[in-house]
C-alpha positions as CSV (number, residue, x, y, z in Angstrom):
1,X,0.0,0.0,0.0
2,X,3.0,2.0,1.1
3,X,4.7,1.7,-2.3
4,X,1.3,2.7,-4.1
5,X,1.1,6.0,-2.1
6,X,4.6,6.7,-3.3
7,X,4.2,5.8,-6.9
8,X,0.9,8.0,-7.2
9,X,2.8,10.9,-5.0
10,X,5.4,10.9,-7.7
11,X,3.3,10.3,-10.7
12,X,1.1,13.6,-9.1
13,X,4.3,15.5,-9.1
14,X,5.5,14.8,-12.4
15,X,1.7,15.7,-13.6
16,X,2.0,18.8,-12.0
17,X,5.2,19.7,-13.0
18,X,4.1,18.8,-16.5
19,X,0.8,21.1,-16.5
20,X,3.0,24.3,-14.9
21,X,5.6,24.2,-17.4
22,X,5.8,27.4,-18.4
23,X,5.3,28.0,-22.4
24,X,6.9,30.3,-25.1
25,X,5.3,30.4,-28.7
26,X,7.0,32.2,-30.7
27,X,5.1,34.9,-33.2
28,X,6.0,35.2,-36.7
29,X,6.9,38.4,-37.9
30,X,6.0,37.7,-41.6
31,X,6.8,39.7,-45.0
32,X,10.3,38.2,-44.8
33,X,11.3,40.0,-41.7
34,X,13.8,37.8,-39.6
35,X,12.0,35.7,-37.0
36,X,15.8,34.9,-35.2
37,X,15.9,37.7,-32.1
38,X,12.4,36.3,-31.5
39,X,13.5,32.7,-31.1
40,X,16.5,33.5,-29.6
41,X,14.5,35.2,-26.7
42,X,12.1,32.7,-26.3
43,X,14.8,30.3,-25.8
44,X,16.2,32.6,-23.1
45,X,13.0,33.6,-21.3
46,X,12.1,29.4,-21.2
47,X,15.6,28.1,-20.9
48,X,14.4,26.0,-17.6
49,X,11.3,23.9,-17.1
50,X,9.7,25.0,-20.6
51,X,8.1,24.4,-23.5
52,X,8.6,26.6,-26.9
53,X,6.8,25.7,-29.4
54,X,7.4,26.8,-33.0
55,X,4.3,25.9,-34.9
56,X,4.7,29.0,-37.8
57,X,6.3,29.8,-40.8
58,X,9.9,31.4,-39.1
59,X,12.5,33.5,-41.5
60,X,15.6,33.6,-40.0
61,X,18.7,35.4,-40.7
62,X,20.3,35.7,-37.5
63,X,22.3,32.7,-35.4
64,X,19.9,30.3,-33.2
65,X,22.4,30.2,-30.6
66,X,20.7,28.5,-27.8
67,X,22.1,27.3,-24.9
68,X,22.2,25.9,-20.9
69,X,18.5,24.7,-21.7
70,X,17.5,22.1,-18.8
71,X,14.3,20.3,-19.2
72,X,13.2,22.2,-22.2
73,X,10.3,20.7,-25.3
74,X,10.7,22.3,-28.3
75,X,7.4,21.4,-30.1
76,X,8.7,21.9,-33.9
77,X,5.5,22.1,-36.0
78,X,5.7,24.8,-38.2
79,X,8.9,25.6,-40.2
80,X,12.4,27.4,-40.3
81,X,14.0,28.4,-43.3
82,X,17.0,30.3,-42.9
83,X,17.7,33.2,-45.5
84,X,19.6,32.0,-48.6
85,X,22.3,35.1,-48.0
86,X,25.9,33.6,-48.1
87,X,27.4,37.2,-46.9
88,X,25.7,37.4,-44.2
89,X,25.7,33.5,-42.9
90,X,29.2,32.4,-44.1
91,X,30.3,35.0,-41.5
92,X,27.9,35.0,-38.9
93,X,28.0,31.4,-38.9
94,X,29.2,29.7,-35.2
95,X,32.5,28.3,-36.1
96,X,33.2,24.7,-34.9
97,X,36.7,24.3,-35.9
98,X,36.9,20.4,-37.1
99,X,36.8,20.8,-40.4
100,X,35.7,24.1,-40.9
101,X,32.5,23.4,-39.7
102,X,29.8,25.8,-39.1
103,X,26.1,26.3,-37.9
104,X,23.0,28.0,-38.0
105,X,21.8,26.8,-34.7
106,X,23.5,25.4,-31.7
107,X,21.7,23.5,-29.6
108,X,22.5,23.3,-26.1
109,X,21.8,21.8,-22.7
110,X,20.6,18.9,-20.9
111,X,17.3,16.9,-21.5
112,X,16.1,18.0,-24.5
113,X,13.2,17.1,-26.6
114,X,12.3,18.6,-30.0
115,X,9.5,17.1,-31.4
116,X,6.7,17.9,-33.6
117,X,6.3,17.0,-37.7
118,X,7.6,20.4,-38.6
119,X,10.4,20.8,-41.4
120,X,14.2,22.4,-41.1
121,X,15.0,24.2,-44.1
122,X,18.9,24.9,-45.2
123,X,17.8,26.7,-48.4
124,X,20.8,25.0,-49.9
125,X,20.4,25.6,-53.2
126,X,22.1,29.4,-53.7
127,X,24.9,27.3,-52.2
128,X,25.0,24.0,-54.1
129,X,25.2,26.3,-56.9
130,X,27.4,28.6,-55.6
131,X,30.3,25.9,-55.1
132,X,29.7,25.1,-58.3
133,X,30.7,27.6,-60.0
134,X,33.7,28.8,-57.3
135,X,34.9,25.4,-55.9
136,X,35.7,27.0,-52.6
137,X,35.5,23.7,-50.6
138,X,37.7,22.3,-47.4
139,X,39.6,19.1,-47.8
140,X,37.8,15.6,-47.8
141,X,34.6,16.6,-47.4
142,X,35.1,19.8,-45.5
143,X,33.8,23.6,-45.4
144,X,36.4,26.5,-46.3
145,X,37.0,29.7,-44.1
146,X,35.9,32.0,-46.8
147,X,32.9,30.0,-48.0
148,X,31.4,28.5,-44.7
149,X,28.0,26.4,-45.8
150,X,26.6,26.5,-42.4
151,X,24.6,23.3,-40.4
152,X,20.8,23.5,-39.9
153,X,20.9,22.1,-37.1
154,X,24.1,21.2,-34.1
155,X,23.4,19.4,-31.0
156,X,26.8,20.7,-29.1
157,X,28.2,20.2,-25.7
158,X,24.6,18.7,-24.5
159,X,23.4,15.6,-22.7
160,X,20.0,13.7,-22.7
161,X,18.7,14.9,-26.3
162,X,16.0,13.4,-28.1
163,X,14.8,14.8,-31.7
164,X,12.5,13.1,-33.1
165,X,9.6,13.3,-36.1
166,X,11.3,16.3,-37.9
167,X,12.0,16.9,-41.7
168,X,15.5,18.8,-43.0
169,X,15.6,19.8,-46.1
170,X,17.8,21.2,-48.3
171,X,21.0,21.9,-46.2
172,X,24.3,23.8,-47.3
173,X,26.5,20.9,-45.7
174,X,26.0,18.5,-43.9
175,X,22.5,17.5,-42.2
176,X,23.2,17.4,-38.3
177,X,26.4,17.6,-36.3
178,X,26.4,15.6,-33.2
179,X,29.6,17.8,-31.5
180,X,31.3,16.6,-28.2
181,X,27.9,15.3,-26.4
182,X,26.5,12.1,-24.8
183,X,23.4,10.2,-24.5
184,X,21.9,11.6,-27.9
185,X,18.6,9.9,-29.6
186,X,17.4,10.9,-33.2
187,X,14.4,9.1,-34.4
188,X,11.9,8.9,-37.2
189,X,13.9,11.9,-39.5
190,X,13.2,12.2,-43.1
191,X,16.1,14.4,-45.0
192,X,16.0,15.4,-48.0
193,X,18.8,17.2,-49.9
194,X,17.9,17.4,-53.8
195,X,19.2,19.5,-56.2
196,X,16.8,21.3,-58.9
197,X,20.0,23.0,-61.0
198,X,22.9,21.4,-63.1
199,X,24.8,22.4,-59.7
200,X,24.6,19.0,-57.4
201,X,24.4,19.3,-53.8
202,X,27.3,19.1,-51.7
203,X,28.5,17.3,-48.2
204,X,25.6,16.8,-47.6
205,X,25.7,14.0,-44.6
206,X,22.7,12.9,-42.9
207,X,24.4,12.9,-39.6
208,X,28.3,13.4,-38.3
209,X,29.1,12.4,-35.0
210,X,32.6,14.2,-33.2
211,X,33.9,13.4,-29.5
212,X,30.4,12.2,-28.6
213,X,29.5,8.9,-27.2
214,X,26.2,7.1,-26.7
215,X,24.8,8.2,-29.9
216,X,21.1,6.6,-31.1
217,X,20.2,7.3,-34.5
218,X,16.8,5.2,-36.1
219,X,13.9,4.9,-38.1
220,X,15.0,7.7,-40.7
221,X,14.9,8.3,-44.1
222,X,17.6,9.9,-46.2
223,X,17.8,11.5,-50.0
224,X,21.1,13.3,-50.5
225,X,24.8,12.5,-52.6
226,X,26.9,11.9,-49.5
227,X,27.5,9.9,-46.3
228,X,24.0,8.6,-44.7
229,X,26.2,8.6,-41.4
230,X,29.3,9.5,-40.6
231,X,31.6,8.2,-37.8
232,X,34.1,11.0,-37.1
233,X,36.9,11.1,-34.6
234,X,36.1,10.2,-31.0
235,X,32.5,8.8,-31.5
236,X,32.0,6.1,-29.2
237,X,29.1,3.7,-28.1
238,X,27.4,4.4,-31.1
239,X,23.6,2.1,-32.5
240,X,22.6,3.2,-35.9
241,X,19.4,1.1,-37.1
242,X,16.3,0.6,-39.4
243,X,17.7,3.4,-42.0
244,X,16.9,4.0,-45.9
245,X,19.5,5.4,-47.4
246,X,19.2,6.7,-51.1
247,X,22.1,8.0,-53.2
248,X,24.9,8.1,-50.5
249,X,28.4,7.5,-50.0
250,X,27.5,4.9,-47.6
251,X,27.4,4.3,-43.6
252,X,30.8,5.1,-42.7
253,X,33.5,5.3,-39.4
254,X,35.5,8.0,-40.6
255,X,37.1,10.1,-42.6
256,X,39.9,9.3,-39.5
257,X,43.5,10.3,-39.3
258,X,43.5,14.0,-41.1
259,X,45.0,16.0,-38.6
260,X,49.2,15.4,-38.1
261,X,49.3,15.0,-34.3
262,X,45.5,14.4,-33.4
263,X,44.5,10.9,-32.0
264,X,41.2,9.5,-33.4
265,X,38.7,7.0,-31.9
266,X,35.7,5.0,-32.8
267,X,34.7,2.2,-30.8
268,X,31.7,0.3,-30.0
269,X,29.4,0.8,-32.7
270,X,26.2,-1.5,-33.9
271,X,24.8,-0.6,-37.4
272,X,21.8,-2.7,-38.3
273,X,19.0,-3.2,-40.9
274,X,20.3,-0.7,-43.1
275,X,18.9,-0.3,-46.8
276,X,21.4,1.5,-48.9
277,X,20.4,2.2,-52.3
278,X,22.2,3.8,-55.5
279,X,25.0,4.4,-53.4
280,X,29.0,4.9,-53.6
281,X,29.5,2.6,-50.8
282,X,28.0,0.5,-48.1
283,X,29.5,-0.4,-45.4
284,X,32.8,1.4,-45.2
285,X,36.1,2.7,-42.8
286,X,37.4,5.6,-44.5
287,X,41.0,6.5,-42.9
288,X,43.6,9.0,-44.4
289,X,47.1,7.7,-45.3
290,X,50.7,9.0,-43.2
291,X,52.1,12.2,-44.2
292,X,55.6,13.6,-43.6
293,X,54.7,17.1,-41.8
294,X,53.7,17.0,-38.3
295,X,51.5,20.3,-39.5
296,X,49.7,18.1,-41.9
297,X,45.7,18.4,-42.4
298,X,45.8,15.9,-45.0
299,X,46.8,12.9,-43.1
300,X,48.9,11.7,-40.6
301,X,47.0,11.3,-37.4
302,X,46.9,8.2,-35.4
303,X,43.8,6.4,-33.0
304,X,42.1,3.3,-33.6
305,X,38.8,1.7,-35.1
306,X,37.3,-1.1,-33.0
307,X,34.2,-3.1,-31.8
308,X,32.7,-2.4,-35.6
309,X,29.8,-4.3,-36.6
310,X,27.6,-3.8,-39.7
311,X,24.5,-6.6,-39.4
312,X,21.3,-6.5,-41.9
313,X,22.8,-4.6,-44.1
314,X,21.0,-4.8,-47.9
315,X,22.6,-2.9,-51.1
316,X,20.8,-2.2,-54.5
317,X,23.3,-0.7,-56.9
318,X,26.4,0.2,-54.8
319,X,29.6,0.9,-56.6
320,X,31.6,-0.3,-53.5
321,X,29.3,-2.7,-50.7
322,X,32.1,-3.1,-48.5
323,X,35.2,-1.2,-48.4
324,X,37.7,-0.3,-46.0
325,X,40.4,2.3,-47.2
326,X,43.3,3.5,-45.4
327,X,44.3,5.7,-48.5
328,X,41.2,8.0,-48.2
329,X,42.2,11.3,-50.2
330,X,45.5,10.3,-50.2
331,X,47.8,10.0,-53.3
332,X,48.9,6.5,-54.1
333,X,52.6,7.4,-53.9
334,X,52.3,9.0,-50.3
335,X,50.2,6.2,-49.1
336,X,53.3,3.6,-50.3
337,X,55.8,6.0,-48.5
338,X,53.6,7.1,-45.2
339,X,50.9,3.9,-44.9
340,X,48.1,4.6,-42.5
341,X,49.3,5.2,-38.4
342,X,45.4,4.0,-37.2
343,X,45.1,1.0,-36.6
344,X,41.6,-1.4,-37.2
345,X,40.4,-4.7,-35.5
346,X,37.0,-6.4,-34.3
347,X,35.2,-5.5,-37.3
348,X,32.2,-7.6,-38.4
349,X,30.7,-7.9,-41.0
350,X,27.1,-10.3,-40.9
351,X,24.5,-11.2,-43.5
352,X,25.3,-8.2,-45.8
353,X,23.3,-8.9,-49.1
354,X,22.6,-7.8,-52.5
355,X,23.7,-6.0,-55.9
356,X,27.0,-4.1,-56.4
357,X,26.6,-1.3,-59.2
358,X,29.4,-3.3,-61.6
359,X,31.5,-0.1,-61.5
360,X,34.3,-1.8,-59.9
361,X,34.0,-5.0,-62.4
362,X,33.3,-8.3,-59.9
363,X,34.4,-6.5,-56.6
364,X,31.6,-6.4,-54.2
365,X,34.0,-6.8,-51.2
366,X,37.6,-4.3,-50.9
367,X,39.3,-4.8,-47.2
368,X,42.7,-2.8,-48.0
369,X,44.8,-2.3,-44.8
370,X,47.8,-0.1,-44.1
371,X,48.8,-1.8,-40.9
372,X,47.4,-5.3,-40.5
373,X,43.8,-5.3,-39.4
374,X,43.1,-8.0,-36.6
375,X,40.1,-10.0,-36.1
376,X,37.6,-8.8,-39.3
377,X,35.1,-11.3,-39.9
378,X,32.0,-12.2,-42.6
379,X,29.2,-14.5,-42.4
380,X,26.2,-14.7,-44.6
381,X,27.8,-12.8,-46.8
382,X,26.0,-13.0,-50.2
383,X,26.8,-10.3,-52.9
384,X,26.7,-10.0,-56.5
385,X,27.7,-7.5,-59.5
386,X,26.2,-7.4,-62.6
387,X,29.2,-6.9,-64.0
388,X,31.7,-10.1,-64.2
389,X,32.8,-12.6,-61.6
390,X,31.9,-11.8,-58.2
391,X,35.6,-11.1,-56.2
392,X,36.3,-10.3,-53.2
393,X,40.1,-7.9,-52.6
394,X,41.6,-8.5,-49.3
395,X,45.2,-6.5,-48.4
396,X,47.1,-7.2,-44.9
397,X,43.9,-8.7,-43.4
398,X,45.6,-10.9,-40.4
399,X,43.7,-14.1,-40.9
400,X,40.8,-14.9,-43.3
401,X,40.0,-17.8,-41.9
402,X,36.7,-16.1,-40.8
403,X,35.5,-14.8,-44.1
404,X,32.9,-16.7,-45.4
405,X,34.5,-15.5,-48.9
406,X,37.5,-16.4,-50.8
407,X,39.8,-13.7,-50.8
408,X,42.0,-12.2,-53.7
409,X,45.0,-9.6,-53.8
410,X,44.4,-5.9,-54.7
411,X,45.2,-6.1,-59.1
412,X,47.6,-3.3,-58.2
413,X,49.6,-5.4,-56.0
């Protein structure tokens, strides 16, 4: 009886706590005027106990910058669409160093839950064509100083973070940037970044993940022309599952090992029932080869990939299914003079099925190590190319004895 009273003490406190959370809607200015000092201050006035609810059509052309939120909703109906006016954001932009990165919005705190069917708009055309014609672009994937494509959305320096039923559209760069943070959910997100010029889009990754840990990402949907997910350095404890992935460069740890002097991580992390269609790649480790300069931002940095496993993983018309690289935007003849300083083990590959594109002839599978990779495993392997004999290229793979494939040398070698 005892443990009833308590239970329905604290279920009456939680209620109540609920029903006086105090609530900030923000107004829409409308006729184009900027809508950002208007979030901003609702952000600020409920930082604590709240609820903001966006349910309108927002302009903004000024940096969501919103931060030390505890307990906050953000009930995301309506729709932001940030100005498509690269002098004012490539500036104004927050800067988040690792690879140029920048954002509109910075999103920041503990438990936080953004919720709400409403839509994320990057307006990333002007910029998709905009690169197109200047080629102002960072190395491997990267955003330049003088032509920063800013982030829609950044979940920074936060903790307890769910975001959930929310459409992104159209970003400059990548999708979402999970930036030095723990305990992060995303769930049920459709993105969507399309060209409608000759100019294609650009970097445009679903999600990257840096010096975060405990990472869920699920039930999404993604359009775009780059990585569906991206493993960069120091992500850790990572579950990426039930994802459609259309047109990207595949679910990937990495790019690793850029920066001379920097030691990167990924460990622990569980990708399953994937669907990857008209893709570059699958399931891939991209790392950087060595490189002479201790200065270099090209390659040269040293960690390890481990704990790795890709399971349920279907392909329709992927150029490379499988594919580790340790010569990732690295020049043939440095990689043979500076291999790879990272080092990769416990990766697992299991019941990863379906077509290759036939782009690289008969390879579905290409393991090429640097440094011997330890303990990298297949089962129910069962891939085919619609172009030639199905092979599979293994390089300094320590044993093969649990491949469930027959492995043959690089053609190069």
């Amino acid at each position: 009886m005892l443990a009833k009273l308590i239970a329905l003490a604290s279920w009456t406190a939680l209620a109540l706590a609920h029903n006086t959370r105090k609530t900030c809607k923000v107004p829409a200015i409308g006729g184009g005027e900027d809508d950002g000092p208007a979030i901003n201050a609702a952000f600020k006035k409920c930082s604590s106990n709240s609820k903001i609810v966006l349910d309108m059509y927002y302009v903004v052309d000024t940096l969501l910058l919103t931060e030390g939120l505890d307990n906050v909703e953000i009930e995301l109906s309506g729709t932001v669409q940030y100005t498509p006016d690269i002098a004012r954001w490539s500036p104004q932009s927050l800067y988040l160093t690792y690879q140029n990165a920048t954002t509109y919005w910075f999103l920041s705190g503990n438990n936080i839950h953004m919720y709400g069917g409403g839509t994320i708009d990057g307006n990333g055309q002007v910029w998709w064509d905009t690169l197109n014609n200047t080629h102002n672009a960072g190395t491997a994937g990267g955003s330049s100083t003088t032509f920063a494509r800013p982030i829609p959305l950044t979940v920074g320096n936060a903790s307890n973070v769910v975001i959930e039923n929310i459409r992104e559209i159209s970003s400059p760069f990548w999708n979402n940037f999970v930036y030095q943070s723990t305990n992060v959910t995303y769930k049920h997100i459709n993105i969507r970044a399309v060209s409608y010029s000759s100019s294609p889009t650009a970097n445009s990754d679903g999600w990257d993940i840096y010096r975060s840990s405990h990472v869920t990402i699920s039930d999404s949907v993604v359009n775009n022309d780059d990585d569906c997910v991206s493993f960069k350095p120091n992500s850790t404890n990572i579950v990426v599952s039930n994802m459609w992935c259309n047109g990207s460069h595949g679910i990937s740890v990495g790019s690793l090992g850029q920066y001379a002097g920097e030691t990167d991580i990924v460990a622990n992390v569980y990708v399953s029932n994937i669907t990857m269609l008209n893709a570059q790649n699958g399931a891939r480790i991209k790392v950087f080869g060595g490189n002479p300069s201790p200065n270099s931002t090209v390659g040269g940095g040293t960690g390890y990939v481990k704990n790795i496993t890709f399971k349920d993983f279907h392909v329709e018309n992927v150029e490379n299914p499988i594919l580790i690289n340790q010569c990732y935007s690295t020049p043939a003849n440095v990689c043979a003079q500076y291999p790879s300083n990272l080092s990769i083990s416990d990766v697992h590959y299991i019941n990863v099925h379906g077509t290759s594109a036939g782009t690289q002839g008969g390879v579905v599978v290409d393991l090429e190590c640097s440094q011997t990779c330890q303990d990298i495993t297949a089962k129910k392997t069962h891939l085919t190319s619609p172009n030639g004999t199905t092979t599979y290229v293994c390089r300094n793979i320590a044993s093969t004895a649990q491949l469930d494939f027959n492995c043959s040398a690089p053609s190069s070698a």
